[in-house]
N, C-alpha and C positions, 0 to 999 in steps of 0.2 A: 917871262922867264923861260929862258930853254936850258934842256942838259945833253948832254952828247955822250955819248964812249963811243969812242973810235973803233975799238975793235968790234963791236957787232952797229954800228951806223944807229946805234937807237938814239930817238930823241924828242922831249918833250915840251909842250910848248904851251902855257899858261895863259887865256885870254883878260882882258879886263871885266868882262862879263863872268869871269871864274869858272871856266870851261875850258876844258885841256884837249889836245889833240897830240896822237903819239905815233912814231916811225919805229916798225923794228929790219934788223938788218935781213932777216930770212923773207921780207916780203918787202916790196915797192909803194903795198898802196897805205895811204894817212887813213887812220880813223879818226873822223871825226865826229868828235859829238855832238856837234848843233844841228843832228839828225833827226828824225822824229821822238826818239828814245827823249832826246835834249828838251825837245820843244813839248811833250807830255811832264818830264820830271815841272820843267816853269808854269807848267799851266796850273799843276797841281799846289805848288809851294810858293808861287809867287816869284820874287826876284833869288836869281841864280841859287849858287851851292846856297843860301840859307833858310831854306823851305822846307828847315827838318827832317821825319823821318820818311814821311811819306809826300814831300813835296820838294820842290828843288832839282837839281844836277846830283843824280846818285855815280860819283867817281868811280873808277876802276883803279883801284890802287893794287899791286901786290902787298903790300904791309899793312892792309886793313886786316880786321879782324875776320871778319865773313870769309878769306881767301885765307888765310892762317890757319883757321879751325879746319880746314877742308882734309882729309889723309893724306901723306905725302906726295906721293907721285898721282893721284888720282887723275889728274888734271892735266899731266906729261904727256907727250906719248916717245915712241920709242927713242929717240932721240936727246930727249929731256928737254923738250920745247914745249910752250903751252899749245895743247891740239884745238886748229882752228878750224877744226869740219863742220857739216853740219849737225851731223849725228850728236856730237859731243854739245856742241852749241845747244841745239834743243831740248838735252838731257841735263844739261846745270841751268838753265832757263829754268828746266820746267823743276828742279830740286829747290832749287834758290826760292823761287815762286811759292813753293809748300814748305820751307821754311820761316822764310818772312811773313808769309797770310797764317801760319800755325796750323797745319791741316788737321784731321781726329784723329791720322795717326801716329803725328808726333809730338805733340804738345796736348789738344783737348781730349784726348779719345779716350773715352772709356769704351764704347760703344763696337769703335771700329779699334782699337787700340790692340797692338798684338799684344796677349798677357804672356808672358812665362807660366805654367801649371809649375807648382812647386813637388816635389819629388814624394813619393807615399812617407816617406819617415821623416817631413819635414816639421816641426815646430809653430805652433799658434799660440799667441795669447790670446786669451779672452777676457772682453769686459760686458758685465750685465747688470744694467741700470736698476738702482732699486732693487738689487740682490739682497740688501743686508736685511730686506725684511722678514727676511727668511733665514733658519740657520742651516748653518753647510750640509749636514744630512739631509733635511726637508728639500733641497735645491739637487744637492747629489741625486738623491733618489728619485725625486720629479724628473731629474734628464734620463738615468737608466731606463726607466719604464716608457719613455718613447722615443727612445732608439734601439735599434742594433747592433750589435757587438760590444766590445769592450768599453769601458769609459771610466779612465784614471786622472781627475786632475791633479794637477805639480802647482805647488807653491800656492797653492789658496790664502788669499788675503781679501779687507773689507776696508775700504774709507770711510770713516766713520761721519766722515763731513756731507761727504754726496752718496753714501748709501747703495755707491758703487762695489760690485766684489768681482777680484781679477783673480785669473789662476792660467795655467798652461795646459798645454796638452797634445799630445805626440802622434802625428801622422794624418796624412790627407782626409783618409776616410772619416777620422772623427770629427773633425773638422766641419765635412760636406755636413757628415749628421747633424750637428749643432745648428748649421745652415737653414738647414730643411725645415727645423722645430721652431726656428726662431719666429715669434708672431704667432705661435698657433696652440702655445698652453698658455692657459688661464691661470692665474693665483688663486689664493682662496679668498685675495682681499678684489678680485674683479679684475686685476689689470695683467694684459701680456705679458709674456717673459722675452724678452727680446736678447739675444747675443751676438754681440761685436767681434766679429774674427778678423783675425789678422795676422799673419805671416812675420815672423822673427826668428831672430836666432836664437840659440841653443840655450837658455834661462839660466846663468849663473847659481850652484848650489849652495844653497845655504844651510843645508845640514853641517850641525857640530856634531862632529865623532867623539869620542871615549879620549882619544890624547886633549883635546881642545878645551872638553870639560873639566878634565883633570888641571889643566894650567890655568883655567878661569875661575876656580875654585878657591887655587892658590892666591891668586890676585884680588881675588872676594876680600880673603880672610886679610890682607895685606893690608885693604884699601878699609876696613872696618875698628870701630875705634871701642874696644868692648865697654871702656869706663864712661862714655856717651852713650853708647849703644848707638852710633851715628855710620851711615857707611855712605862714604864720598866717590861715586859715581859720577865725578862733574870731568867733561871730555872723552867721555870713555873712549871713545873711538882713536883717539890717539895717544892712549894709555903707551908709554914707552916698552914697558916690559914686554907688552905683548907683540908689539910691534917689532922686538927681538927676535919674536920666535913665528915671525910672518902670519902673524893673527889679526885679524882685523873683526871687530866686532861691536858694531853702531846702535847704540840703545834705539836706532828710532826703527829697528829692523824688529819684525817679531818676533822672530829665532832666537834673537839672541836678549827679549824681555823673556821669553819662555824659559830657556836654560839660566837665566839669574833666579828668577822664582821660584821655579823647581831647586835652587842650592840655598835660598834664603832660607824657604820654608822646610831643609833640611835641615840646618846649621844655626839660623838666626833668627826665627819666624820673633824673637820676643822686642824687635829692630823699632826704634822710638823717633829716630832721628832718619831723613835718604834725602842725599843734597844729587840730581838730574840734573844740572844750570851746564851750560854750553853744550848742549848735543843734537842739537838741530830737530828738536822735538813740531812736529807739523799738528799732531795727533796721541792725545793719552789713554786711546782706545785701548793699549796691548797691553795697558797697565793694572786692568782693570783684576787679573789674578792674583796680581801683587799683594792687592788692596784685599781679597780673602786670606792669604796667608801673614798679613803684619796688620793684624787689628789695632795694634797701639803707637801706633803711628802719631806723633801731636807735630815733629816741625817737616816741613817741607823747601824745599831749595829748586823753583823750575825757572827760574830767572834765566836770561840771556839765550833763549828756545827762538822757535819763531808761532808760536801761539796765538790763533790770530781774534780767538770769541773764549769769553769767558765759559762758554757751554760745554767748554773740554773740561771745566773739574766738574762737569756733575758725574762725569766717568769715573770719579776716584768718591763719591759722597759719601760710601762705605768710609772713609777715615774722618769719624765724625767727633774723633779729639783731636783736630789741630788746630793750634792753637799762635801756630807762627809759622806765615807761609813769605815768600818772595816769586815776585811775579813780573819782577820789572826787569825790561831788556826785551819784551815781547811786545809784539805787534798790538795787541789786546789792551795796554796800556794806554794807547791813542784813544780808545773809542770812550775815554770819561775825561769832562772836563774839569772835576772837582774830585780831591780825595774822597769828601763824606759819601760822593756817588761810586765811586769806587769801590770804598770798603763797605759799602751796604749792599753792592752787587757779589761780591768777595763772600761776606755771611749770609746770601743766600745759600749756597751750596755749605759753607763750613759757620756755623754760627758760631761757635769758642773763638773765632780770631781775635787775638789780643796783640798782636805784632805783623806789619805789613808792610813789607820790602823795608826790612828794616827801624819802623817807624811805632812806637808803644801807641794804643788806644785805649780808651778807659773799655770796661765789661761791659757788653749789650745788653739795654731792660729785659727782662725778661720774668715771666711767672712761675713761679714754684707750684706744679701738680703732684701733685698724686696722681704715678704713673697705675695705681691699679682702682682709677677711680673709674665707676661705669655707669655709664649715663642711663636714662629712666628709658623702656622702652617706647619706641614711638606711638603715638596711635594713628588711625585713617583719617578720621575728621573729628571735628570740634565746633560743638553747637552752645555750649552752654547752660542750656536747661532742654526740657523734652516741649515747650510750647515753642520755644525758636525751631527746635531741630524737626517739629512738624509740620512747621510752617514752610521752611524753608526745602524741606524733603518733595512736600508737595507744589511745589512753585517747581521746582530742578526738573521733575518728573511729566508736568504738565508742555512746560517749556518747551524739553528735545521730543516731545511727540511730536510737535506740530514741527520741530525747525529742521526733524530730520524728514521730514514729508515734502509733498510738493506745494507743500499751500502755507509757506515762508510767509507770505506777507499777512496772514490771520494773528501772527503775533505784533500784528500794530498796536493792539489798547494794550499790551503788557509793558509798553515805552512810555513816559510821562512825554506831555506834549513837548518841552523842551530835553529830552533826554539828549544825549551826548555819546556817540561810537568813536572808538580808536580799534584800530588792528596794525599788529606788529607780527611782521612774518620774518623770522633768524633760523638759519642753519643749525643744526646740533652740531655741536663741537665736540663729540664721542665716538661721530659716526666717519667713519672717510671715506663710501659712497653712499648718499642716497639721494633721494628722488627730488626735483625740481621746486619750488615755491611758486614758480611761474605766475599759477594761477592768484598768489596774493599781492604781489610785487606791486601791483598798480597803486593797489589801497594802501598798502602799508605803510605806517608812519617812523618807519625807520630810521633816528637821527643821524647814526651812520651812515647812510643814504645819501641823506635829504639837504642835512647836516644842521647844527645849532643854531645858525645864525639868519637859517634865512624864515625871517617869520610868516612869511605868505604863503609858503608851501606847508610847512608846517599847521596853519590854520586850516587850510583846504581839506586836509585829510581828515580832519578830524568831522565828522556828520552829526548835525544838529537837528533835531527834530524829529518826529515821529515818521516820516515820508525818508528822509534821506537814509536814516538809519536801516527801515526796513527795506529800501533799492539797495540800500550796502547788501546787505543781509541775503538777498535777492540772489546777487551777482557770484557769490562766493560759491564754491562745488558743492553738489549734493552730497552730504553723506549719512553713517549711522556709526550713532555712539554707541561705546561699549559702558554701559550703567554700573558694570561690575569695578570699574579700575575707577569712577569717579569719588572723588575724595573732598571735602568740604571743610574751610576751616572760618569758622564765625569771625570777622575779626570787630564787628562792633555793632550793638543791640542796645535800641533805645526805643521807646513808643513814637518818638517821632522818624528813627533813621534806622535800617539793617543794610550791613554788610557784608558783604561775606564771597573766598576766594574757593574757586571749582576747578579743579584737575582732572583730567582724564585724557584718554584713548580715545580716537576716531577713524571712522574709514571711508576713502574718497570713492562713490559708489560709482564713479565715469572714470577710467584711468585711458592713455593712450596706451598703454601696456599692457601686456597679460598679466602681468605682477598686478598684485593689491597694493595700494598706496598707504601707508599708518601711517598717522600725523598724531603729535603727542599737544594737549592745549591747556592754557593756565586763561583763565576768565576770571577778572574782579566784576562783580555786580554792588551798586547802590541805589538802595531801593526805597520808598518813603510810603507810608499806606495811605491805601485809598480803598475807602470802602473794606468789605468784610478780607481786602486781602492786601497785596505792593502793586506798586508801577516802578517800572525803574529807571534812574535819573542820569545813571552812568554806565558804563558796558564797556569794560578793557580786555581783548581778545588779544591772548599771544597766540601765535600758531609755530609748530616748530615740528621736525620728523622722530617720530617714534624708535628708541632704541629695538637693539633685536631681540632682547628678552620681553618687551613691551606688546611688541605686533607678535609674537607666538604664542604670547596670553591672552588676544584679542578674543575676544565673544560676542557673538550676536544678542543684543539687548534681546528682551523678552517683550512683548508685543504691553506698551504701555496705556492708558484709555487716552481715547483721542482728541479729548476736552481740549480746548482750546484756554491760554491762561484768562483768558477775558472773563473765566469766569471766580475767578479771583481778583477782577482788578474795579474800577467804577464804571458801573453799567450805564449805559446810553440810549435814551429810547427809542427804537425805530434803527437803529442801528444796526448794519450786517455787512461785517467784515469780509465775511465771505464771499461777497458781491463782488468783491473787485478782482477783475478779471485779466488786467493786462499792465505793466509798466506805463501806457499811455496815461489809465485811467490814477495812477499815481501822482503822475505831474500835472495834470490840471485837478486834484486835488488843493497841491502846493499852489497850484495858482491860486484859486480859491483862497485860500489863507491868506494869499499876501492881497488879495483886492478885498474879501472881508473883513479880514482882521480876528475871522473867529477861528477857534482852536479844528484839531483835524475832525474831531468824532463831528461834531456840529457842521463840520463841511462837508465830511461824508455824506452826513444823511438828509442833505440839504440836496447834492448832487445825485443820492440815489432817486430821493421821492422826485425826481424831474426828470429821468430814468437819463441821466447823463448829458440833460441838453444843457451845456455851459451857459448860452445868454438868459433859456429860461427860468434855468435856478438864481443869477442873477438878479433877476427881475422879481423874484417872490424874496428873494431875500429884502429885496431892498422896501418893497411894499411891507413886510412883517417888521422891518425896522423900524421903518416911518411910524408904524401902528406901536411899536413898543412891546411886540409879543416874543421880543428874543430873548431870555434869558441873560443875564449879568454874566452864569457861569461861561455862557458860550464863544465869550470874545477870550482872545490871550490877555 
């Protein structure tokens, strides 16, 4: 294909390969493209113009876009011809080249990027993550006292969903300041204060003057229905009358929940009935003053909002008579798939609902109190009679002598040969930092972990025997108990069986931190007697962190006697717990068990009298068996 104009001789000429060559009349010579330029775009895109954007025949067109966007005459020169120097040539080469590749400083550059500085009395918004855990004084005045100069914020507000709080504020300098602080104060709950600045315009005012109030007072009283006591707020925002008088005023704005509250609880505070449905409600956060000033509040109307979790009316649970709410038209309405789950989500926060979007329910069960009935006072612990609560006094006491020592493994005979260890290591759920589990994770038998259904894992953790129990027991941090916060409560005494649950305070004596570690613990013990005292059959250890009122009444036990419990449990003769000296001498124990078949004490003292030689205690064992001088008790 060629084209001509006659009056300047230009013309163009299309190959089949899709490669053009062009004549203009102010020069003689053809460009052509199946120049190197030609032969690089092919290499790169394969066959001719369709090797996209970076491969192929990249055309010279004037009506492309890339030559369009260019300034007008940029490209002219005086004549108003396209200038074909070099100078010019190498200068849109090399523009073209840092536009197409994106250079840093027009497309990625932060770095290298020219910024504009915005002018000393320019406008920021600010957002600070996690603000709302704080109220606006606590925040205001944590920022004054580390900065300097003035510091006014505009337009303060809180999302009540992400716990975000935004507000404005005027001019560079405060701005920088904000900058500077960000990252480097602390809360009192542990974590940074971080603020998001950013450059905007001038914040739209949402102050209502004295005329605004006057005409929305009017419009109150218009919109209220005295022989209901009902006031219909539904659309407000494009309430016509006011829209007369160039008022715009959007219930979902704070300003303008504040100025209705403020005329409510002047005028109507005794209001039974408030229909909100169509006002593009996100958040019932602003309403929450409403709800102190109209206590008898029973129907509600928020239907047709965009309400996206039912967790927006516990912000209204102050109106704890209503009795007929509507809810539907809202996003929140998706998240159940059955009414009965709905209106049982519905009466957690309002429990009188007897009408729901419309829809009559019967009355929720419920018990009749006596609101000034007062429960008995509590006590610490609970034994029973005074022969349990000495027995059991002196077991407790004996016990954490030894197990807050270094010599753990001396309460081996206070385990029955087949006794049974579980540990369960949980977070406290009161707390919102503290210190790691780390150290119990391994052990712990935590379904939510581990999970229900896998029974293998779940068997594992649990330690059977007198050796497994005490290498559990081993492995766990040293610490010392506080004897004063321990609390005991009997829960079953029989001559054959004691049980009973132990609470208290402890403290991790190795921390990686300078801080002291309190760990809060609940222990079931099952115990069955032996001899003049228990062994015990069962050992259910929770571990969990100590609240803060817990570890600042912590106390150092008082130096307890250092008896070992063995001397309450069935004594063993020739036996010396003591003796064992190392995790080694633990597990070939256990071996010992499972190739003789006899319980631990009797393999102990089978292993000491041979002073730990495995095949030679063997070998005596096995000659005293042949002979019949083992005892009956000694096998499992």
């Amino acid at each position: 294909m060629s084209y001509n104009r006659k009056n300047d001789n230009f013309s163009v000429v299309t190959r089949r390969d899709g490669t053009r060559s062009f004549r203009g009349g102010h020069d003689d010579r053809w460009n052509n493209h199946q120049g190197s330029n030609a032969n690089r775009g092919q290499s790169r895109g394969g066959r001719g113009n369709r090797g996209g954007r970076r491969g192929g025949f990249r055309h010279f067109n004037a009506q492309s876009a890339r030559f369009r966007n260019r300034p007008g005459n940029a490209n002219l020169d005086e004549d108003g011809d396209i200038a074909m120097s070099g100078e010019f040539n190498r200068a849109n080469n090399l523009n073209s080249h840092t536009k197409s590749r994106g250079s840093h400083s027009s497309f990625r550059g932060r770095n290298n990027a020219t910024r504009k500085v915005p002018p000393k009395d320019a406008w920021f918004k600010i957002m600070v993550p996690f603000g709302a855990t704080m109220s606006e004084n606590e925040l205001v005045d944590m920022i004054k006292s580390n900065i300097n100069g003035p510091f006014e914020p505009i337009q303060y507000s809180v999302d009540d969903r992400s716990k975000r709080v935004y507000f404005f504020i005027k001019g560079l300098d405060s701005a920088d300041a904000l900058r500077s602080i960000s990252r480097r104060i602390t809360k009192s709950d542990g974590h940074k204060l971080v603020f998001h600045v950013t450059n905007t315009s001038c914040p739209l005012d949402n102050t209502i003057d004295d005329n605004c109030i006057h005409k929305l007072t009017l419009r109150l009283s218009e919109r209220y229905d005295s022989s209901t006591q009902l006031l219909n707020l539904s659309e407000f925002h494009a309430d016509d009358e006011l829209k007369k008088d160039n008022i715009y005023l959007p219930l979902n704005r704070a300003t303008t929940m504040a100025a209705i509250t403020k005329i409510i609880a002047q005028h109507t505070p005794e209001l039974v009935g408030l229909d909100v449905s169509r006002n593009k409600l996100l958040s019932l956060g602003h309403m929450t003053d409403l709800v102190k000033v109209t206590p008898n509040v029973c129907c509600l109307n928020l239907g047709n909002n965009q309400l996206r979790s039912l967790d927006e009316l516990t912000k209204l649970k102050g109106w704890q008579n209503i009795v007929e709410i509507i809810l539907k038209g809202n996003d929140l309405c998706q998240n159940f798939s059955n009414q009965e789950t709905y209106l049982s989500a519905v009466r957690k926060t309002f429990p009188k609902v007897l009408k729901l979007d419309g829809t009559d329910y019967p009355p929720p069960i419920t018990f009749d109190l006596d609101n000034d009935l007062v429960l008995p006072p509590t006590k610490d612990s609970h034994f029973g009679n005074d022969d349990v609560k000495n027995l059991v006094v002196t077991f407790i006491k004996e016990y954490y002598s030894i197990y807050d020592s270094d010599r753990r493994k001396d309460l081996m005979p206070a385990y029955h040969d087949n006794a049974q260890f579980s540990l369960f290591a949980v977070k406290n759920p009161i707390l919102d930092r503290q210190a790691s589990l780390s150290s119990y994770v391994d052990d712990s038998r935590n379904l939510r972990v581990i999970g229900h259904y896998d029974s293998d894992k779940l068997s594992k953790k649990i330690k059977t025997g007198q050796l497994q129990v005490i290498s559990c027991l081993e492995s766990l941090p040293k610490t010392t108990h506080d004897l004063n916060s321990f609390k005991v409560d009997v829960t079953f005494a029989s001559p054959s069986m004691l049980s009973f649950v132990l609470q208290g305070v402890f403290k991790e004596n190795e921390t990686r931190s300078d801080k002291a570690v309190f760990r809060f613990f609940s222990r079931s013990f099952v115990t069955v007697p032996s001899g003049p005292g228990m062994v015990i059959t069962n050992d259910l250890l929770t571990i969990s962190n100590a609240s803060i009122a817990q570890s600042k009444a912590f106390k150092v036990a008082a130096p307890t006697p250092s008896s070992s419990p063995a001397s309450s449990t069935q004594s063993v003769p020739g036996a010396q717990s003591s003796s064992i000296q190392s995790p080694e001498q633990l597990q070939m124990i256990e071996r010992f068990m499972a190739d003789s078949k006899m319980n631990a004490a009797y393999s102990l003292q089978c292993l000491q009298a041979n002073d730990w030689d495995y095949n030679k205690a063997g070998l005596i064992f096995t000659d005293l068996k042949n002979q019949g001088r083992i005892p009956p008790e000694a096998f499992l």
